[in-house]
N, C-alpha and C positions, 0 to 999 in steps of 0.2 A: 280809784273809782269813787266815785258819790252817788246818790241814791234822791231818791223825792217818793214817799211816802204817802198815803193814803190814808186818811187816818178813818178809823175803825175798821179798815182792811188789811193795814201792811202789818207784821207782827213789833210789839214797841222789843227796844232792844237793837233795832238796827242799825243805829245810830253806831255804837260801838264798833261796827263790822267795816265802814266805810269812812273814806277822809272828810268827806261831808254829807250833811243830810237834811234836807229839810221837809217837814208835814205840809200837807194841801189836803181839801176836800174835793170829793171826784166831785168835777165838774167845773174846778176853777183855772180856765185852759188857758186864760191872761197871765194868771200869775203862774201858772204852771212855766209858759214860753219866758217871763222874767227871772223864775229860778234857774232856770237851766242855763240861761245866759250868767244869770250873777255866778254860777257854779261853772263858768269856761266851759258848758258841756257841748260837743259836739257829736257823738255817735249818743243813738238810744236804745238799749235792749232793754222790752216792756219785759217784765212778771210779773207772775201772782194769778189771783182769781179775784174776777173783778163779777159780783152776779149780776144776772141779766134781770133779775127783776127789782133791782134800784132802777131803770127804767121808768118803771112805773110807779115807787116808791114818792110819798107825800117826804118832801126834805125837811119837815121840821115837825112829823111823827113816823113812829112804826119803825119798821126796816131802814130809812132813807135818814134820818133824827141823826145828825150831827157827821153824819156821813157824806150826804149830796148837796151840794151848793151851785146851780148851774149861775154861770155868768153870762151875759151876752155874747159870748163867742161862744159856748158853749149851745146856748138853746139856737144860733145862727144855722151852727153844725147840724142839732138835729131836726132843725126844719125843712133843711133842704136834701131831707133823705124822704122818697118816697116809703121804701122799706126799711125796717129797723131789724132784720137778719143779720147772724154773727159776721158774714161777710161783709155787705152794706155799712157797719158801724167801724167794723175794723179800719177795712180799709178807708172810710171819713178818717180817721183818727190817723193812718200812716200817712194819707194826702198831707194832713194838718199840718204835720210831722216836718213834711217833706217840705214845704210851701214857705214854712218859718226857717228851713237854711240845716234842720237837724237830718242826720243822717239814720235812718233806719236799721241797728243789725238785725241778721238772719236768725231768728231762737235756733231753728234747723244747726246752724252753724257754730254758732257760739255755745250753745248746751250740747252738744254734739254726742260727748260722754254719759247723757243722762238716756240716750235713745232706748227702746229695747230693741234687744237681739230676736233671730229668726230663733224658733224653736221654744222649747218650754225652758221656764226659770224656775221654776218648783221640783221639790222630791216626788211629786204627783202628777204625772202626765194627762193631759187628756183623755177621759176616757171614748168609749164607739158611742156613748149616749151625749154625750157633749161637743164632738166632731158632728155628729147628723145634726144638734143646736145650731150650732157653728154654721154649718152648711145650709141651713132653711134661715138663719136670721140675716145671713151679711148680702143679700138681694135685699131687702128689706132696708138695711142701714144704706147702702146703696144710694137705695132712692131717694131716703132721706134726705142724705146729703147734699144733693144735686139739687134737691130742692131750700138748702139752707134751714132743715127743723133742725136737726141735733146730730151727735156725734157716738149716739147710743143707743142700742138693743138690746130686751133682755128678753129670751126664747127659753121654754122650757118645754119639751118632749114637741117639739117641733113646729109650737105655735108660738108666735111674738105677743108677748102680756103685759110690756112697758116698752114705753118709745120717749126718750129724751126730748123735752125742748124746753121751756124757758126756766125751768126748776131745775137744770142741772141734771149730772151724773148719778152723785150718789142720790140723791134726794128719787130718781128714776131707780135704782138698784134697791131700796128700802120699799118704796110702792109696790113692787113685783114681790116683794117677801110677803108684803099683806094682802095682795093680790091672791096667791098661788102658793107660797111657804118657799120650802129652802131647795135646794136641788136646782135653780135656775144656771144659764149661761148667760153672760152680761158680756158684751161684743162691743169694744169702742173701735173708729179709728178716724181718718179725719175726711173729710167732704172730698171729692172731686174738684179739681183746680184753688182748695182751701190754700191762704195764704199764709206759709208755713215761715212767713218770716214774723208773722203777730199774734196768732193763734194756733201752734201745736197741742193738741188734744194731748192732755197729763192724767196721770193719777199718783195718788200722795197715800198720803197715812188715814187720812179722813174717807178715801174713796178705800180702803183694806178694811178700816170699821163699819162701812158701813157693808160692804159683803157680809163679814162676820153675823151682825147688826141681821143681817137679809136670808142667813145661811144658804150664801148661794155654791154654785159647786166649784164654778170653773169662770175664770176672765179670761178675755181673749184679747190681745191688745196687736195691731198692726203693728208688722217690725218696722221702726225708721221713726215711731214718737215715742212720747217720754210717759 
């Protein structure tokens, strides 16, 4: 296995873990399609978290400062997106993929052990106030999805007080704690017809602190993502 990194995104270290590796800045999708050839690569399973507001980040201050570098293929790709929804970008990006001869693996597929299971994962089950959460906020994420905002709710005694979109998860899960305080239910799962071979909706260590961080009550995560 080899790897192509992201640099001020991929963790340094990773180098070690894989036969080969080389850094890029997001957005250098020329040299991107060069490395993966000089690296024999033929299949691609994307990771990581890539934020959506490098988007709009200035590449040479702020957020975007040594991180974004769009090339001409790069700004090609996103000119010719009417919408810049997680869907719309993705899938540019699998076409891209696809068009230069690289094979796409399924995250679904290949992370397959990372899923969660049906049922609770904690010594603490749900309780009747965070089921009736649960039940008034996932019409809600629902709709969201369908419409391509976010992949997240956060309900507390039966009203939605944070709605994900271009800030992310936790960055949505900490708002609701200044919002409202602690006691919340925070509800991920993935869109309607989302494309589970480039963007399965995760949670990590960073999304557990910032609950903590939120003190929220209860996560809810759809069985079948990670």
């Amino acid at each position: 296995m080899v790897a192509v990194g992201f640099e001020g995104l991929a963790e340094y270290g990773l180098e070690s873990e894989v036969a080969g590796f080389r850094w890029l800045r997001l957005g250098q999708l020329e040299a991107l399609a060069a490395v993966l050839r000089e690296l024999a690569v033929g299949r691609v399973l994307l990771v990581g978290k890539v934020p959506k507001t490098l988007l709009f980040a200035d590449p040479g201050a702020g957020e975007g400062a040594g991180i974004v570098e769009l090339d001409d293929e790069a700004r090609r790709l996103l000119a010719g997106l009417d919408l810049r929804g997680d869907d719309a970008l993705m899938g540019a990006v699998a076409d891209w993929l696809d068009a230069r001869g690289f094979e796409l693996c399924d995250q679904a597929a290949v992370l397959d052990d990372l899923k969660m299971p049906p049922g609770s994962i904690t010594r603490a089950a749900p309780d009747a106030r965070a089921k009736a959460d649960l039940a008034a906020g996932l019409p809600s994420l629902r709709a969201l999805g369908r419409v391509g905002i976010g992949q997240c709710v956060v309900v507390k005694d039966g009203a939605v007080v944070a709605v994900e979109a271009v800030e992310g998860t936790d960055e949505t899960i900490r708002r609701a704690g200044r919002l409202v305080g602690g006691g919340t239910t925070v509800i991920k799962a993935a869109r309607p017809h989302q494309d589970r071979r480039v963007d399965l909706p995760v949670v990590g260590p960073d999304t557990i602190a910032a609950l903590d961080h939120a003190r929220a009550g209860t996560l809810a995560l759809e069985a079948g993502v990670q």
